[in-house]
C-alpha positions in Angstrom: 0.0 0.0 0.0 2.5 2.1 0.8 4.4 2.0 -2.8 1.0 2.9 -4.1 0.4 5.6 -2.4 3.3 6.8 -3.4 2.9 6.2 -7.1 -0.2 7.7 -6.3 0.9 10.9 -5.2 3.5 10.7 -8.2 1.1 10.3 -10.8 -1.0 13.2 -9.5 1.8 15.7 -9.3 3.0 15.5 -13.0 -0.9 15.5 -13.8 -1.3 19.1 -11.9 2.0 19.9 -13.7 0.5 19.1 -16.5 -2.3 20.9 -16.7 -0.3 24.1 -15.5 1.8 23.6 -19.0 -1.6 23.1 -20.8 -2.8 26.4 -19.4 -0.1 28.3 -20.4 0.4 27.7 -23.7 -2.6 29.9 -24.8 0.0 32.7 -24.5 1.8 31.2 -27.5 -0.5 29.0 -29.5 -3.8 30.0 -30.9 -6.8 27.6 -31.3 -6.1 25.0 -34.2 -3.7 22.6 -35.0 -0.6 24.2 -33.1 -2.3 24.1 -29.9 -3.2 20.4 -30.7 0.3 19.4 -31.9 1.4 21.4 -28.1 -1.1 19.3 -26.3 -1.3 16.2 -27.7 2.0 15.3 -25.7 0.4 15.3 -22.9 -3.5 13.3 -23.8 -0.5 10.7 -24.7 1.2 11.4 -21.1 -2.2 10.7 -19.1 -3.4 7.3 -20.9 -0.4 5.8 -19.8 -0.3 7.5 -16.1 -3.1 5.3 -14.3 -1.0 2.1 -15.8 1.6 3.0 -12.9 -1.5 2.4 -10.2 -2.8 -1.2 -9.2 -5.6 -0.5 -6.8 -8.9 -0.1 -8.1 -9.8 2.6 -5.8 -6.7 5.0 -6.9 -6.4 3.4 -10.4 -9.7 3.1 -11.3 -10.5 6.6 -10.2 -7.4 8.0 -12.0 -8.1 6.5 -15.1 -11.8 8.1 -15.3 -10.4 11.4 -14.5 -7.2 11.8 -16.7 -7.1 9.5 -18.8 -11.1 10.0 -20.3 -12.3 13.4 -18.5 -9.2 15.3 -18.8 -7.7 14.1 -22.1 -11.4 14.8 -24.0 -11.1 18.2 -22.2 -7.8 18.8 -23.5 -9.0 17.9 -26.9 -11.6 20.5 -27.0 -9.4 22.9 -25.4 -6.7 22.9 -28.1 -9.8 23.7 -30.8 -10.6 26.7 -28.2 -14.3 24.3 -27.7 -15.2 22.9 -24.4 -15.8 23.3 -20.8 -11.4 24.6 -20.5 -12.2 27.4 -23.2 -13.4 30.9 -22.0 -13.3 34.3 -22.8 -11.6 35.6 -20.8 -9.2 32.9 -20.3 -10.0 31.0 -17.2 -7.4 31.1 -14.2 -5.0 28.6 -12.9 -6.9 27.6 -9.9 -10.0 27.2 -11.8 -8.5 25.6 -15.1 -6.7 22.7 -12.8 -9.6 21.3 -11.4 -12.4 21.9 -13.9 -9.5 19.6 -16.5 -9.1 17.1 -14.0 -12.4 16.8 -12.0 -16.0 15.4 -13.2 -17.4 19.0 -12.8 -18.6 21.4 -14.9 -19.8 24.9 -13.4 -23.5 26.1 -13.5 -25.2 29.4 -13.6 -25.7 30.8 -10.3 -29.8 30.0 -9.1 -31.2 31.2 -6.2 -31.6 27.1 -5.0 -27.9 27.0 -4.3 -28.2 25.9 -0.9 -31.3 24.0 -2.0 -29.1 21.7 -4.1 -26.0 21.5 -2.0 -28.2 20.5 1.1 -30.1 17.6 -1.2 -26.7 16.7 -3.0 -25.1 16.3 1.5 -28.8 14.0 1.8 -28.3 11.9 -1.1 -24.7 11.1 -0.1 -25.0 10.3 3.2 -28.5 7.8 1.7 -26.2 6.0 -0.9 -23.3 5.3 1.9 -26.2 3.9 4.1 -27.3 1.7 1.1 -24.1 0.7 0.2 -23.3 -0.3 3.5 -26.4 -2.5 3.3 -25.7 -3.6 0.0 -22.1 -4.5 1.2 -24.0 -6.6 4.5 -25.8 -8.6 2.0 -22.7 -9.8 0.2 -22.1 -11.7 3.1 -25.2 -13.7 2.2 -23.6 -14.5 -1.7 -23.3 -18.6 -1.6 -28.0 -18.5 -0.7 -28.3 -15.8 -3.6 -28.8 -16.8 -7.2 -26.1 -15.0 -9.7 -28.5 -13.1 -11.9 -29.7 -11.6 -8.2 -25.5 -10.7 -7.5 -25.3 -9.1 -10.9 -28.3 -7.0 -10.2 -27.2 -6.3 -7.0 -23.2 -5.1 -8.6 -25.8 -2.5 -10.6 -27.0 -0.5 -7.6 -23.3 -1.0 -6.2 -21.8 0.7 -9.3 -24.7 3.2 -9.2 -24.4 4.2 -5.4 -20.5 4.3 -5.5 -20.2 6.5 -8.4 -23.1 8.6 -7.3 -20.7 8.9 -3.6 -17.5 9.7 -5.9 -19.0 12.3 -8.3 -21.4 14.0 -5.9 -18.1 14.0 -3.2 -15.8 15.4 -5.5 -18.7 18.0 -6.4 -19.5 19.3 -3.4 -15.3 20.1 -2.1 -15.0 21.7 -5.2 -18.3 23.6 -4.6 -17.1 24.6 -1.0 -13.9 25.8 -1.9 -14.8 27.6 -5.0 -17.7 28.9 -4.2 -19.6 28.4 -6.8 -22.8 26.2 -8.5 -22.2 22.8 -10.3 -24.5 20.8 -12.4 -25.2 17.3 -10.8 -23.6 14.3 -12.0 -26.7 12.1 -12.1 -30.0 13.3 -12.3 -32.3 10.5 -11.1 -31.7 7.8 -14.1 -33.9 5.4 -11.7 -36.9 8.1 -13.1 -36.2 7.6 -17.1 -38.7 7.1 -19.4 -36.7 5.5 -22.4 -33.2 5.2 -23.5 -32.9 8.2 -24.9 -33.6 9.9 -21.5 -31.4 7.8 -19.2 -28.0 7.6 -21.5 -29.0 11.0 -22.7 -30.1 13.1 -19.9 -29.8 11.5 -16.4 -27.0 9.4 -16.6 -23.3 10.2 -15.7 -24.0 13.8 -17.3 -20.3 14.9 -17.0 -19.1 12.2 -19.8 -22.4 12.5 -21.9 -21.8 16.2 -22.6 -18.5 16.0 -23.3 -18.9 13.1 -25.8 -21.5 14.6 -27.2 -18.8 17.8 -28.1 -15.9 15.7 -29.2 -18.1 12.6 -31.1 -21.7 13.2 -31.5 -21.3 16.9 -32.8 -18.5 16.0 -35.2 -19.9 12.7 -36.2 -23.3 14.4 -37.0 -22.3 17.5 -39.0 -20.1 15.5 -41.2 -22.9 12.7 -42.2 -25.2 16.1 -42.7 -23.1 16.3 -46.2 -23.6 12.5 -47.0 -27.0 11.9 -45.7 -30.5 13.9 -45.1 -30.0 16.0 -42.2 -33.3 14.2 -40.2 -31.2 10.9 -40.2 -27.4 12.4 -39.8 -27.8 12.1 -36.0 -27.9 8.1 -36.1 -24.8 7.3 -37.1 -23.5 10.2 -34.3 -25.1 8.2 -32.2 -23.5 4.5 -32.5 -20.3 6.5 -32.9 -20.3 8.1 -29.7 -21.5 4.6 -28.3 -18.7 2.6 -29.7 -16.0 5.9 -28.4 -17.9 5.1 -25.2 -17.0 1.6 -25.0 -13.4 2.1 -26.1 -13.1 4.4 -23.1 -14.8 1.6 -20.7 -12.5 -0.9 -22.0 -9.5 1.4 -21.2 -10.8 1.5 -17.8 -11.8 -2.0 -16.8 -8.0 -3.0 -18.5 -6.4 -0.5 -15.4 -9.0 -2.1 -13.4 -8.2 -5.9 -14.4 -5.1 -5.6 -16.2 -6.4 -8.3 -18.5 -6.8 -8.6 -22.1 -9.7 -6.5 -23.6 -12.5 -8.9 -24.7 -14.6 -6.7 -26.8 -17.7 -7.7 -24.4 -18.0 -3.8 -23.0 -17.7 -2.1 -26.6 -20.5 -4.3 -27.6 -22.7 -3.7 -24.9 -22.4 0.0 -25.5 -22.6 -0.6 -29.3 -26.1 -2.8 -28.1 -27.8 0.1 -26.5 -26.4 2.5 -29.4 -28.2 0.6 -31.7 -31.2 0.6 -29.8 -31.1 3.9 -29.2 -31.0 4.8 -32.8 -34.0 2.6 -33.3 -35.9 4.1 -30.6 -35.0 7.7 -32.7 -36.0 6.3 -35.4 -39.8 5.0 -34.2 -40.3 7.9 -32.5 -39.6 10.8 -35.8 -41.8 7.8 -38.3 -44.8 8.1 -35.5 -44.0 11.9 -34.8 -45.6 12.0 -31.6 -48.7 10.3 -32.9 -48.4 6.9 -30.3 -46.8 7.6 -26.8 -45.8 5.0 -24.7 -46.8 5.8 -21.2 -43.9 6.4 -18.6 -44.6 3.8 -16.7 -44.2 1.2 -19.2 -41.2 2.9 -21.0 -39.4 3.6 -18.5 -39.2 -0.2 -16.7 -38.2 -1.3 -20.9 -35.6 1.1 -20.9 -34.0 0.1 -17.3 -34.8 -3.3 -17.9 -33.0 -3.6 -21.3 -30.0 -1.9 -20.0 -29.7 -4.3 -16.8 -30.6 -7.3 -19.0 -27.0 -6.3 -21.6 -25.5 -5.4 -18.8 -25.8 -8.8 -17.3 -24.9 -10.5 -20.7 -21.5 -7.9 -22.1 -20.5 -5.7 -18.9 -19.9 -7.4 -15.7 -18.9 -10.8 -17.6 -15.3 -8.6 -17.8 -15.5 -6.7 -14.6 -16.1 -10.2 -12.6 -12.8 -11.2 -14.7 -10.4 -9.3 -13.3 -12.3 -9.5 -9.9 -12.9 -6.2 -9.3 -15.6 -6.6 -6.2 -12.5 -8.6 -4.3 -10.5 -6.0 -4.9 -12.3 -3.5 -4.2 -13.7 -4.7 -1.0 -10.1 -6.2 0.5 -9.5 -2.3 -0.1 -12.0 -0.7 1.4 -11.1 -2.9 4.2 -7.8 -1.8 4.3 -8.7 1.4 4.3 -11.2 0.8 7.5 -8.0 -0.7 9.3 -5.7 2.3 8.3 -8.6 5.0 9.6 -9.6 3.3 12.8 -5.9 2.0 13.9 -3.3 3.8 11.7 -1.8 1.1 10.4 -1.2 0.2 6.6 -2.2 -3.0 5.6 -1.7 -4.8 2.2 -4.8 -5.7 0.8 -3.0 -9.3 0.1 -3.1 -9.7 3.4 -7.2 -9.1 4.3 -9.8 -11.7 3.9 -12.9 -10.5 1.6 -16.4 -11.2 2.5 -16.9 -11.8 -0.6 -14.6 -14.8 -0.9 -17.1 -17.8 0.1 
């Protein structure tokens, strides 16, 4: 633990150093190409980073921010497009973590304290419920494994809903200003194009939808009528999406990419461009109540899901690990003491 930590700390340095070159360069290179060409050393620099970490906690996390959240930023930034890119330029202190970070900054409301007060509630809810959730692990060897898998959904919801609203709210505290959510209720969607559009992980949707979708779509406009260019914008920020999921789940794993997550977000692409392509044909002329759409939409996800993304997330044992750490982690808090994960015995483990 200790050498990881210490890689850790490492890794996170050059990123911040990093980011301070990337911020300075607008002095010398416009938007365009020469900013890109001036960049692009570093996108390289932070998909190879998180390969220096072997937790899941620290790697995985790492990963999601630099090597997906920050290297898309940096993309859009060298095109002066994107959250990085402001008139007047943005400042140091605010460029760092707005590149790094799963944040994106909102116009002031007057329900400020409204929202930080629900985003505390809904915190401290999904650490009760994944404390429960964690409780009825120790029950795995009487549960069937389609009732597990289902189970590993609400896990992965309620621990990136912890991580993203977390890493939220210290940045709201010590800025001092308004951030959009990260999730916005996907248990409430009422079709596909609602929950991977509009509700789910909102950070990553909007910025794929800037550096895919919008590219994708304006270039099949020339090819194809302009009512149908969004469909192939959509499977192509679907299969970016998977790429991105695979480069995770390999820092996760450290095994072999199967192809298995690609497909699953090429699935629900391609079901999402039919679902498109029903609704402009009927125009609005047949709705499908809520509360039948919305149970399809959920359902089909969870039912892929089952089938193409945990199949590779089980593979590389990703709930041992991440338990055995949390664990650790509980040992090092309550006594002070650093203990190797190796070394702890997982609930999970029947």
């Amino acid at each position: 633990m200790e050498g990881e930590i210490h890689n850790f700390i490492v890794i996170w340095t050059i990123v911040l150093t990093s980011l301070c070159y990337s911020h300075t360069i607008v002095k010398f290179f416009p938007n365009g190409k020469s900013r890109f060409v001036a960049i692009i050393p570093i996108v390289c620099l932070f998909f190879i980073l998180p390969l220096y970490l072997t937790s899941i906690n620290l790697g995985a996390i790492t990963s999601f921010f630099i090597a997906w959240l920050a290297t898309f930023k940096l993309i859009l930034f060298a095109f002066g497009k994107g959250p990085l890119s402001s008139i007047p330029p943005l400042s140091l202190l605010t460029f760092i973590p707005l590149a790094c970070l799963p944040i994106k900054f909102q116009t002031p409301s007057t329900n400020t304290t409204q929202r930080g007060t629900k985003s505390t509630l809904n915190v401290v809810i999904n650490i009760t419920l994944l404390a429960i959730l964690i409780w009825v692990y120790t029950f795995k060897a009487y549960l069937h494994p389609n009732i597990i898998l289902l189970l590993y959904c609400f896990h992965i919801y309620f621990s990136l809903e912890i991580i993203l609203t977390m890493v939220s709210t210290m940045v709201r505290v010590v800025s001092q200003v308004e951030l959009e959510p990260p999730f916005d209720e996907p248990y409430k969607t009422s079709s596909l194009q609602d929950f991977w559009g509009k509700r789910w992980n909102l950070m990553v949707t909007k910025l794929l939808h800037m550096t895919v979708y919008v590219p994708v779509r304006l270039m099949m406009t020339d090819r194809i009528s302009r009512k149908w260019a969004p469909l192939p914008a959509v499977i192509a920020t679907f299969f970016v999406s998977g790429l991105m999921h695979e480069l995770i789940f390999y820092n996760i794993g450290r095994l072999k990419p199967s192809g298995e997550v690609t497909c699953f977000f090429i699935i629900n692409g391609v079901a999402l461009t039919i679902e498109i392509v029903i609704k402009k044909l009927l125009n609005g002329k047949v709705l499908v109540p809520k509360i039948i759409s919305g149970p399809l939409a959920i359902g089909f996800i969870i039912l892929t899901s089952f089938w193409l993304f945990f199949p590779p997330f089980l593979r590389g044992k990703a709930e041992i690990k991440a338990c055995t750490e949390f664990i650790a982690f509980l040992e090092f808090a309550k006594y002070g003491n650093l203990v190797s994960p190796t070394n702890i015995t997982c609930p999970l483990v029947l």
